[in-house]
GUTIDREN-967992 format. One record per residue (C-alpha): chain; x, y, z. Coordinates in steps of 0.5 Angstrom, whole numbers, padded with zeros to 4 digits. Layout:
N
@koldren->A; px->X; py->Y; pz->Z
...
***
This chain:
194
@koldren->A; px->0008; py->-0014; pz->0018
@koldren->A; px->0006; py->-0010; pz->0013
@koldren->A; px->-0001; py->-0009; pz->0011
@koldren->A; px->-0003; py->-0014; pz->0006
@koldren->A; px->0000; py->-0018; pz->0010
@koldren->A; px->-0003; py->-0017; pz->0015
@koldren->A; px->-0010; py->-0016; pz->0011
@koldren->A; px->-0009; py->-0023; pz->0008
@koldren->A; px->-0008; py->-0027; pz->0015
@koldren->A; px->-0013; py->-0023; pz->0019
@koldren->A; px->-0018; py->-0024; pz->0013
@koldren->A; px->-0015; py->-0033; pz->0012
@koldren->A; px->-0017; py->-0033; pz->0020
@koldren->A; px->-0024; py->-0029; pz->0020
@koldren->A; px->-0026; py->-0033; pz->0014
@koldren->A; px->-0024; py->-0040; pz->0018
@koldren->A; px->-0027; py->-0039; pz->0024
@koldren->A; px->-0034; py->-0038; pz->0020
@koldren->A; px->-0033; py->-0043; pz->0016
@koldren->A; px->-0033; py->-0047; pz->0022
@koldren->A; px->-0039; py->-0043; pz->0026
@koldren->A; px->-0043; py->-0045; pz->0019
@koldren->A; px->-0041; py->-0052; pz->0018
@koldren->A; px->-0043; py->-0053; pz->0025
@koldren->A; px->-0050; py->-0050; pz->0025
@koldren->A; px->-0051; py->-0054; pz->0018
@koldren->A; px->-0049; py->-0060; pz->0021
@koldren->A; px->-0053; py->-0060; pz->0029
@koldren->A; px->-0059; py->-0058; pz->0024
@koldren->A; px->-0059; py->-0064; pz->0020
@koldren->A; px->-0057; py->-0068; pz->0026
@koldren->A; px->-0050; py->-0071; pz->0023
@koldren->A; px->-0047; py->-0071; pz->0029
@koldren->A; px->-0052; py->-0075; pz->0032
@koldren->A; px->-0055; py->-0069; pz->0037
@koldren->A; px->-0061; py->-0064; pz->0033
@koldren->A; px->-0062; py->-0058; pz->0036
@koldren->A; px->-0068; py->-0057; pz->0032
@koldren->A; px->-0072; py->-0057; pz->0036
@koldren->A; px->-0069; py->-0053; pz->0041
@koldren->A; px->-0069; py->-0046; pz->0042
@koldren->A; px->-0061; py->-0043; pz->0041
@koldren->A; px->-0061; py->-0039; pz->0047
@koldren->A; px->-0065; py->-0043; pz->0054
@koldren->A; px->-0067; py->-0039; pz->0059
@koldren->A; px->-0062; py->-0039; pz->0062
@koldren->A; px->-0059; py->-0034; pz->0057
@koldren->A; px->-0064; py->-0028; pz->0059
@koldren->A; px->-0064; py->-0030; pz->0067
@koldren->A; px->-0057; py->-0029; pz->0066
@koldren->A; px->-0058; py->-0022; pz->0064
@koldren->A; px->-0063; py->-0020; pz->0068
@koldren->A; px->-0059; py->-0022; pz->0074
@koldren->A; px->-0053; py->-0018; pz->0072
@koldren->A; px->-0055; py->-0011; pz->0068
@koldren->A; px->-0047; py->-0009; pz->0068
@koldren->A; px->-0048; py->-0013; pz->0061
@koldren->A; px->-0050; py->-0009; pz->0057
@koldren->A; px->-0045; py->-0003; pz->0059
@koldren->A; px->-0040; py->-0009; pz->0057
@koldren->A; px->-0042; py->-0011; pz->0051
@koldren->A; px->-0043; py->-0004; pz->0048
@koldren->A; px->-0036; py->-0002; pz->0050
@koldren->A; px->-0034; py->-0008; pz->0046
@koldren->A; px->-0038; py->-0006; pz->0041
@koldren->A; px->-0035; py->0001; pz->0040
@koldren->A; px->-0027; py->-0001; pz->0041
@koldren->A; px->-0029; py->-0006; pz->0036
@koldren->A; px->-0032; py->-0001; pz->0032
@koldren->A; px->-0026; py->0004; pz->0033
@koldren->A; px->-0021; py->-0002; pz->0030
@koldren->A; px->-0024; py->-0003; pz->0024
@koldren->A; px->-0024; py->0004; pz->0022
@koldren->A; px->-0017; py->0004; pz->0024
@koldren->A; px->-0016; py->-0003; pz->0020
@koldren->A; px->-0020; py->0001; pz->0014
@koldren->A; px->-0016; py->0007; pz->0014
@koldren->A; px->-0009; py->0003; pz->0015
@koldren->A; px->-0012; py->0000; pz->0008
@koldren->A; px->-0015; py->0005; pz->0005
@koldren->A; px->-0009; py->0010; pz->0006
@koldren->A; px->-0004; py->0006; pz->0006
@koldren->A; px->0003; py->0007; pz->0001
@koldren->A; px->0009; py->0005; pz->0000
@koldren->A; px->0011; py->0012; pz->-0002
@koldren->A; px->0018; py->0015; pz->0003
@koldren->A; px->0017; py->0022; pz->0006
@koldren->A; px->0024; py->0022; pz->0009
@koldren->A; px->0030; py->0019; pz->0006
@koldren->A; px->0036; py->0018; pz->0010
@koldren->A; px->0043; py->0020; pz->0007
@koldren->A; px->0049; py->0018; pz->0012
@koldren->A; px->0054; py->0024; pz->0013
@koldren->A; px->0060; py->0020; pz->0017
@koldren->A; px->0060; py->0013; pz->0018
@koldren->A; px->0064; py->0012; pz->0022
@koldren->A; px->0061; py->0016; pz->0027
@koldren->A; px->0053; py->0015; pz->0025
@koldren->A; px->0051; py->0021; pz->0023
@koldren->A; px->0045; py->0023; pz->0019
@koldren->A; px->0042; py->0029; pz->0015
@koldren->A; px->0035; py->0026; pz->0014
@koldren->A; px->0031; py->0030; pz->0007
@koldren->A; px->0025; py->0031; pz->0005
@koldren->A; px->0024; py->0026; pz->0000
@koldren->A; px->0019; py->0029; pz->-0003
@koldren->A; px->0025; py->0034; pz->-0004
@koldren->A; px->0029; py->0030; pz->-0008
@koldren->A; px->0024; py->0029; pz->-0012
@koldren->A; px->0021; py->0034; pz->-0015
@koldren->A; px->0028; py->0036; pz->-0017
@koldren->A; px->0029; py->0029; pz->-0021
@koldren->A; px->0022; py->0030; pz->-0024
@koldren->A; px->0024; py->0038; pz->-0025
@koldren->A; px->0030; py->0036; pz->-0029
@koldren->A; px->0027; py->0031; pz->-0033
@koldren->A; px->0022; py->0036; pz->-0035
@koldren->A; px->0027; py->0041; pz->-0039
@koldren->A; px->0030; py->0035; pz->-0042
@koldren->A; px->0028; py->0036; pz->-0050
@koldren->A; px->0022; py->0031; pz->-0052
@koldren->A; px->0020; py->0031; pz->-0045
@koldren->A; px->0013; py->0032; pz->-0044
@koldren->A; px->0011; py->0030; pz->-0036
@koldren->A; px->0015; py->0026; pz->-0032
@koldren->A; px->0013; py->0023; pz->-0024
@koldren->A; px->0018; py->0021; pz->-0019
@koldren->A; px->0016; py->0016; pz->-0014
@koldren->A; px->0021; py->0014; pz->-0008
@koldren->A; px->0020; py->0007; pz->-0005
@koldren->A; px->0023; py->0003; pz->0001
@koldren->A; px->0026; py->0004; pz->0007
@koldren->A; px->0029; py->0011; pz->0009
@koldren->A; px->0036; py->0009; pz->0009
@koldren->A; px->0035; py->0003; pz->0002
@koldren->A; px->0031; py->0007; pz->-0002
@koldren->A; px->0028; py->0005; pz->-0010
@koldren->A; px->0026; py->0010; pz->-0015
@koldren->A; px->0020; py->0010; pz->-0020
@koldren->A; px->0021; py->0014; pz->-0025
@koldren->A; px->0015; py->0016; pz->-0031
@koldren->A; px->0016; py->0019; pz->-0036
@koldren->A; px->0012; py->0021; pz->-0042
@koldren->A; px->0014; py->0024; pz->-0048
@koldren->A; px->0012; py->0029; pz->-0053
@koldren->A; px->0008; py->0026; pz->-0059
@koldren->A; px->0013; py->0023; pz->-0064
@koldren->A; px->0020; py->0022; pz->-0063
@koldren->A; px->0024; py->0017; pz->-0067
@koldren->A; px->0027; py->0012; pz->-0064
@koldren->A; px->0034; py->0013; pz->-0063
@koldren->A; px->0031; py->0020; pz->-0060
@koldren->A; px->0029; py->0015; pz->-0055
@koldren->A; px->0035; py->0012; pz->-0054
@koldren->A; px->0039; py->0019; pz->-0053
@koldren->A; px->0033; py->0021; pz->-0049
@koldren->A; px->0035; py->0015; pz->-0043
@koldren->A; px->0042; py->0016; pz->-0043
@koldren->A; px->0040; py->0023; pz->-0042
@koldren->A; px->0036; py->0022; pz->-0036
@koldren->A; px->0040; py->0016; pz->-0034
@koldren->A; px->0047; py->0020; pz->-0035
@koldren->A; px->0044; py->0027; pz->-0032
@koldren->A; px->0038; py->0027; pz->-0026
@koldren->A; px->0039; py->0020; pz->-0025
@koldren->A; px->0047; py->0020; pz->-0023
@koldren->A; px->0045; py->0027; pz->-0020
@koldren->A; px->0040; py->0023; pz->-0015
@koldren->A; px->0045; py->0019; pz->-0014
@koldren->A; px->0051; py->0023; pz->-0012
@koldren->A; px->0046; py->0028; pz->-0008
@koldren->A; px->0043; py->0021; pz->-0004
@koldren->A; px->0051; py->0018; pz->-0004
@koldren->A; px->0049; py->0012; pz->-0007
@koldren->A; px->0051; py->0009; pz->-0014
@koldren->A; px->0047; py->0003; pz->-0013
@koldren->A; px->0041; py->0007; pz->-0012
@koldren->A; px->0035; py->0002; pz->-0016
@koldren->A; px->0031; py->0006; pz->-0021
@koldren->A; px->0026; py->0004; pz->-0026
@koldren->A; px->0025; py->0008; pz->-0032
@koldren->A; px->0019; py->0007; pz->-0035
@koldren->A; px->0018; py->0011; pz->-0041
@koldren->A; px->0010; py->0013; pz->-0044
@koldren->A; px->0011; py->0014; pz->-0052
@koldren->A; px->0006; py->0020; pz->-0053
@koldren->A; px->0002; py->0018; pz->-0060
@koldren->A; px->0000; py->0023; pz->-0065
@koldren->A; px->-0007; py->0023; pz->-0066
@koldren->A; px->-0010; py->0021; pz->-0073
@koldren->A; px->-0012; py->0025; pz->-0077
@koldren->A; px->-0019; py->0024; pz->-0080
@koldren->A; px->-0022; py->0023; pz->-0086
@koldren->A; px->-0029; py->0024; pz->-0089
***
């Protein structure tokens, strides 16, 4: 189960069971169910002799607090820090066999993203792998230099798509490798005028 996933069910879950801890409270305190507790202390006495007669409680009780605690910083951590991003890809060497060399994604990219780079009209470029190490996506931004004619657009796509793109590719051993080319048209800033 991925985080989001996970987050948006552990949230659902929590919200109800207070939902249903408030609508109860509302509905003693107005005596709806035909019983009042408003008059009535929450905890009788029965609570503190309960607790004076078994001081290991307490120990209890804070050891609880502090694993509950330790999991929602693990639960805030997971979320904060959370990415789809690969850091190993994995390219099958003989099928038949089921070998594997495994590459440092972060390899494949910023070879991707250097090759782009020398291309003319290229101002940046930002590689991103997603997926799963043995199915991988690839995001690719690229921002160009200010003002280049739309056909020099065209050209430049063919160019990334012809030349890293089919290098990533071949290198990867997967011709239906998925790509998203994103290209940022840089402007030219206005002269002003006073």
């Amino acid at each position: 189960m991925n985080v989001d996933r996970f987050n948006r069910v552990a949230l659902l879950v929590l919200g109800l069971l207070l939902l249903g801890a408030g609508t109860a409270g509302v509905l003693a305190h107005t005596d709806a169910l035909g019983w009042s507790a408003t008059g009535r202390p929450v905890a009788g006495d029965a609570v503190p002799r309960y607790l004076d007669a078994n001081p290991w409680v307490w120990p209890v009780a804070a050891v609880a607090a502090l694993a509950v605690l330790l999991l929602a910083l693990r639960w805030l951590l997971a979320v904060l820090l959370a990415s789809d991003r690969l850091r190993t890809l994995t390219l099958r060497t003989d099928r038949q066999a089921g070998d594997h060399t495994t590459l440092a994604a972060a390899a494949l990219a910023g070879a991707v993203r250097d090759q782009i780079e020398r291309y003319r009209g290229v101002a940046s470029a930002k590689v991103r792998l997603t997926g799963k190490p043995e199915r991988p996506t690839m995001a690719v931004a690229v921002g160009t230099d200010p003002g280049p004619a739309q056909g020099d657009l065209g050209s430049l796509c063919e160019r990334i798509e012809r030349g890293a793109l089919a290098d990533a590719r071949r290198a990867l051993g997967r011709p239906d490798l998925p790509v998203r080319l994103d290209l940022d048209v840089g402007r030219r800033r206005q002269a002003r005028v006073v």
